[in-house]
N, C-alpha and C positions, 0 to 999 in steps of 0.2 A: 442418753441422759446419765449425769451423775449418781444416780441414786441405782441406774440396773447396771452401771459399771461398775461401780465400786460395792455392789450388793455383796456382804461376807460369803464366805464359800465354804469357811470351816469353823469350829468353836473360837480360834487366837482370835479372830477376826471382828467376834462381835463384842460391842463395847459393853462396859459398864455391866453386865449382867451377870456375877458371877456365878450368885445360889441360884438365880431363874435355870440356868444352867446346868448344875448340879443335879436339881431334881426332877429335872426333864430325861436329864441321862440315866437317872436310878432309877426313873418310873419305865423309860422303854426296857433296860436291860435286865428288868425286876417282871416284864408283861407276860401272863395275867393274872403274875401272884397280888398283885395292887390294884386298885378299880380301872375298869377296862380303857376310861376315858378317859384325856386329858383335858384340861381347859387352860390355855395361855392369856391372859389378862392383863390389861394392861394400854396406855395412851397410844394413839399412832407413834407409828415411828420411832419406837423403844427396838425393836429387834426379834418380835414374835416370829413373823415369818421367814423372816431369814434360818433363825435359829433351828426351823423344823427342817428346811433346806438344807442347811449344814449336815443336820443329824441324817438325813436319808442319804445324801454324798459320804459321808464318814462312816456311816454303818451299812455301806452299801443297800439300801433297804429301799423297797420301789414306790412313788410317792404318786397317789392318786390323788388332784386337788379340783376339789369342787368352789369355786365361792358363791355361798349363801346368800348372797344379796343378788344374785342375778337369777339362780335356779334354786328357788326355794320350796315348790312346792312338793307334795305328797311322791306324786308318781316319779319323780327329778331322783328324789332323794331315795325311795325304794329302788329304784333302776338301777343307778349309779352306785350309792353309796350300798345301798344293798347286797349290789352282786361283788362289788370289791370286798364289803365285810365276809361275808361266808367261801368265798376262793381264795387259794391259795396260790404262788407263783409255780411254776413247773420247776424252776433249779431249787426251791426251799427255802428260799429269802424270804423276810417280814413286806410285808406291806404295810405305809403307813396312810394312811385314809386324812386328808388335812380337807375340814372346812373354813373357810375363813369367811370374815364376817358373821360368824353363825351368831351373834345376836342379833341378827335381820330376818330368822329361821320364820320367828314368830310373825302372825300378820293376819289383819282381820281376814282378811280377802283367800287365805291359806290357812286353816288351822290342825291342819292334818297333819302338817311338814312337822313337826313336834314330837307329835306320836308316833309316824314313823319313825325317826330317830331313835325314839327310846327303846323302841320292839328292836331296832336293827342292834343296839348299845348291848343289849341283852345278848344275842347269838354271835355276834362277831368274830371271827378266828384272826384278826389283826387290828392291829390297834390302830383308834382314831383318837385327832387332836381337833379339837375347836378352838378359835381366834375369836377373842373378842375382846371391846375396848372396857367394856364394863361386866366384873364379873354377874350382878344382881340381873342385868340382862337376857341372862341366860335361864330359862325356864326350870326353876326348884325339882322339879320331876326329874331332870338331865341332870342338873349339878351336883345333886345327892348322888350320883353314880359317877362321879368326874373325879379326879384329882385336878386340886384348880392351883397353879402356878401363876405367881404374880409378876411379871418384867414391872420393875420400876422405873418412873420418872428418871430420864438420864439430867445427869448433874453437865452444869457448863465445860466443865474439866476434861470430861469424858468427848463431847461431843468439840471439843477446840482438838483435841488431840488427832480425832479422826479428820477432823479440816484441814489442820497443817498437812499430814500425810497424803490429801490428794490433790490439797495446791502446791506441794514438791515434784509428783509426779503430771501435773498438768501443766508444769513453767511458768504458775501464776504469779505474777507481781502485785500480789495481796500484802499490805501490812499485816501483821500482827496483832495490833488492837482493830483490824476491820474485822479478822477472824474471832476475836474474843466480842466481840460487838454484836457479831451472828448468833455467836453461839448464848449469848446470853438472853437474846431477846426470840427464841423458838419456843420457849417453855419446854424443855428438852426432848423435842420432835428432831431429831437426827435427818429425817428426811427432808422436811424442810429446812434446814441449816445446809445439807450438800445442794435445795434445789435454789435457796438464795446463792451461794459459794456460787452455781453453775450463771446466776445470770448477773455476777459480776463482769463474764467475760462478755457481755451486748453492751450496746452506746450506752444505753441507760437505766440503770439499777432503779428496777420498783422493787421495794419491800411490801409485802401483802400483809404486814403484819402492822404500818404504820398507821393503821386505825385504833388499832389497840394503845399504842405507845401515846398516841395524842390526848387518850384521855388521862393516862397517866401523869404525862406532862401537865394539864389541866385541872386536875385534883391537886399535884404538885404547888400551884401558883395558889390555889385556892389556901391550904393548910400554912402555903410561908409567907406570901405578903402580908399582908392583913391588910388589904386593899378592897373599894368597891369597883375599881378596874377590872378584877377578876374575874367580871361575868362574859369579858367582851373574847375570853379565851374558849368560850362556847360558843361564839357563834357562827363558825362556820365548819360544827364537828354532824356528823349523821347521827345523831342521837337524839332522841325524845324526852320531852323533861322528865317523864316516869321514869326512862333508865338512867338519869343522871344523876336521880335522887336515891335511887338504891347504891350507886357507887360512892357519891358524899356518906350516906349514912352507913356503910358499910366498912368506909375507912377514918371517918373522924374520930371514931374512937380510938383507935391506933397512935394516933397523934396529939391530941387536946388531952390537957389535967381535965381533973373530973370536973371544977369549974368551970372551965374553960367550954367542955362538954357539955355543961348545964346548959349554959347561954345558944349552945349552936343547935341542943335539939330543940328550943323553941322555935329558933327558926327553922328548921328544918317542918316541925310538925306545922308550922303556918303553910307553908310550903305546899305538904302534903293536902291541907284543906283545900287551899286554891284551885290544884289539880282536882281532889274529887269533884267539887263545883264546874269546873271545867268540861267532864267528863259527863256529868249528868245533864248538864245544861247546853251541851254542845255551842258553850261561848269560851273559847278559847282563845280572848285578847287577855284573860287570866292566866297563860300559862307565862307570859312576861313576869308578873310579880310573881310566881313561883318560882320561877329561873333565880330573879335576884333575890331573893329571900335562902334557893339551898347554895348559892354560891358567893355571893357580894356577904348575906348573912351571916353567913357561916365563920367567912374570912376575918371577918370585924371581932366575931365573938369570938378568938384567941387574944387573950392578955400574957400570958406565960411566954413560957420559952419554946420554938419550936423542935420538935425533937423527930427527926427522922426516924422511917419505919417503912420499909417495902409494902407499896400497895398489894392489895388481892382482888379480886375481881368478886361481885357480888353470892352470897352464900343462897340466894334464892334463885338464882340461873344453875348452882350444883342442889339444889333441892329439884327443882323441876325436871332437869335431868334424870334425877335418880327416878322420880316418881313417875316418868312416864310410860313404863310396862305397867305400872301398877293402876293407872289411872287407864289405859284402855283395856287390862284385864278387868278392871272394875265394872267400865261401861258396858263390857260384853256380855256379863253376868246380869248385869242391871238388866238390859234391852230382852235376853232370855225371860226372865221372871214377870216383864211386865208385858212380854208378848203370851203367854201364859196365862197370867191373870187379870191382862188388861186394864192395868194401871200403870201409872205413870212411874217415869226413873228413880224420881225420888221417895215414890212410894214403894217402890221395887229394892231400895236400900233397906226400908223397914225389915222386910224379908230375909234378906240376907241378915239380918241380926238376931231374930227369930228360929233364922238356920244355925244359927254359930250356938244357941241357949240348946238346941239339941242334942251338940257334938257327942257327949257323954252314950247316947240314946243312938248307937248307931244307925239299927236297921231305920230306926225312923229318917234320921238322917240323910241314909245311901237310899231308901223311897223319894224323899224331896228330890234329892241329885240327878235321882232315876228319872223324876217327871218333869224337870227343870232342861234335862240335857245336856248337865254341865260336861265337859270333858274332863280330863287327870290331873292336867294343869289349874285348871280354872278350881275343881276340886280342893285339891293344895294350897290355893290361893282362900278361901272360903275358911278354912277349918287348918286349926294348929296340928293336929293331929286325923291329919287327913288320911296316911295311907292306913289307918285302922279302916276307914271307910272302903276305900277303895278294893280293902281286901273282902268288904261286906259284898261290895258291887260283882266282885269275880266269882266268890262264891256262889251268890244268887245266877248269875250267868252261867257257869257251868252247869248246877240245877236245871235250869229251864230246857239246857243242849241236853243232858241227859234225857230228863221227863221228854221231851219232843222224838228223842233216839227210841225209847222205851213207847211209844205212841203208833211210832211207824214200824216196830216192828209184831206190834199187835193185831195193828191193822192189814198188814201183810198176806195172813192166813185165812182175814175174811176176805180179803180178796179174791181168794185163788178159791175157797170152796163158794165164793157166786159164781164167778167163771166156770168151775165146774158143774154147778146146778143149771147154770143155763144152755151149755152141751148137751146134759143129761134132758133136758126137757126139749131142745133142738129132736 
């Protein structure tokens, strides 16, 4: 495959990255005057993994790679990554510890794997990198001890340059504008751009990405006709009228005067009524006059001049994304508090806000924490200033190991004179 043949092998190699780069380089050869860990972030196919590859080929440095989306739990991660962090090589080389995927670390069904991590972050005698596509993914507890390195979005420029260069070396009779064609429509995913490039060479070129483009195309006819034809450019797309209407109303603003704008979100918000009716009533020969209401409507209500503007793709599909560590760290808080007190999730929310009116009031605080069960993460997550907490929680633990120390060793000496009094009375 294109993509493990042509995989960089050294820094020149990898595209477009220059500062991701830079401060990958200053953080290993700075290790451990700077935070033990790194974090690489960043879209697929930007040059994460390569990049660590390079660095452990170029600084000769011995590279232990886990990925976290396969072997994520507790005992995986103390095993492996464990015994790589606290050994060292016998010649004196660095070891570099790479997990990848490690925003997949987290998981209801594992919640361990986390914690290990952090105990291992702390003792480590070589340095380890995490991969991941978003950096908020990455558990607050972990990040605040990372340096987090950003690989950005690669530009079309960047990613045509590296196509020319392996359709020269593979004798491809690719034009020029097929290659500028690819590279423009990956959203600069490099990997996908060499693994289209690679299935130019079969009978016949599928793009996996002509799903995307067709709605483009179809928002496109909507915004410039001013036609009610334009509906009939939906009908043979896999899309549902709910997500059709967040990409209409997500981009008509882009393109429509403010009047012009007036007119399209009444039909737009007609639209959306249809649909909720639809949705409640499970009569959905309603979602026809939805359809042409966000699209035939839409189109009619431009009088102005049309003025291009690169589509985007809905801000509520990069909302839900973001939000989704955050909504099952939520649920797993919730499900804690109401198995506790035996009330429901939504009353189990109440709680959590009741805990947050504490934060000030530690010890009270780290008590709830204490009998809720929360773990470090979920902690963090709960309370802005969490690790005052946490620091409440270790203290009170150490205490209890002592007082228990201090218990057994009291007990100790009456041990041994019953033992001895019952010899003596033998």
């Amino acid at each position: 495959m294109y993509t493990e043949k042509y995989r960089p092998q050294k820094f020149a190699e990898i595209a477009g990255q220059p500062s991701a780069l830079k401060e990958l380089i200053s953080w290993f050869n700075t290790w451990p005057e700077q935070k033990k860990v790194a974090v690489l972030y960043g879209r697929a196919g930007v040059g994460k993994t390569s990049a660590v590859i390079s660095m452990a080929r170029e600084f000769r440095a011995d590279l232990i790679e886990l990925n976290a989306s396969d072997q994520r739990n507790k005992d995986v991660i103390d095993r492996i990554v464990g015994n790589a962090a606290t050994t060292c090589t016998l010649d004196g080389r660095k070891k570099i510890i790479l997990l990848d995927e490690a925003d997949n670390i987290y998981g209801r069904e594992d919640k361990g794997g986390n914690q290990a991590l952090s105990r291992i972050i702390d003792k480590t005698r070589n340095p380890i990198i995490l991969i991941a596509n978003e950096y908020w993914e990455i558990p607050p507890g972990i990040r605040n001890k990372s340096k987090m390195i950003e690989f950005r979005t690669l530009l079309p420029a960047s990613i045509l340059k590296v196509l020319r260069r392996v359709a020269l070396e593979e004798g491809l009779d690719v034009s020029d504008e097929r290659l500028q064609e690819i590279s423009s429509n990956v959203n600069g995913d490099l990997r996908a751009a060499l693994n289209d490039l690679e299935s130019l060479t079969s009978e016949k070129y599928y793009n996996p990405r002509d799903t995307q483009t067709s709605i483009f195309q179809a928002l496109s006819s909507v915004f410039r006709l001013q036609s009610a034809d334009v509906r009939k450019e939906f009908f043979g797309m896999d899309k549902e009228p709910r997500e059709v209407l967040l990409w209409v109303a997500e981009n008509m603003p882009l393109v429509y005067e403010p009047q012009d704008a007036a007119r399209a979100y009444y039909y737009l918000s007609r639209a959306d009524m249809f649909l909720g009716r639809a949705f409640r009533n499970q009569y959905y020969k309603l979602w026809g006059y939805a359809s042409d209401l966000m699209t035939s409507g839409v189109s009619v209500a431009r009088l102005s001049r049309y003025h291009f503007q690169r589509f985007r793709s809905p801000s509520y599909f990069t909302a839900l994304a973001r939000s989704k560590k955050d909504r099952a760290m939520r649920d797993e808080i919730r499900k804690k508090i109401s198995e506790k007190c035996h009330c429901s999730s939504s009353e189990a929310g109440e709680y959590v806000i009741m805990m947050q009116a504490l934060e000030k009031q530690t010890e009270k605080a780290a008590g709830l924490c204490r009998f809720f069960e929360l773990d470090e993460d979920e902690i963090l997550y709960v309370f802005r200033k969490g690790e005052k907490i946490l620091k409440v929680l270790e203290t009170a633990t150490s205490r209890r190991m002592e007082k228990s120390e201090k218990e057994e060793r009291i007990q100790e000496p009456d041990k041994k004179d019953s033992r001895q009094k019952t010899l003596a009375d033998f």
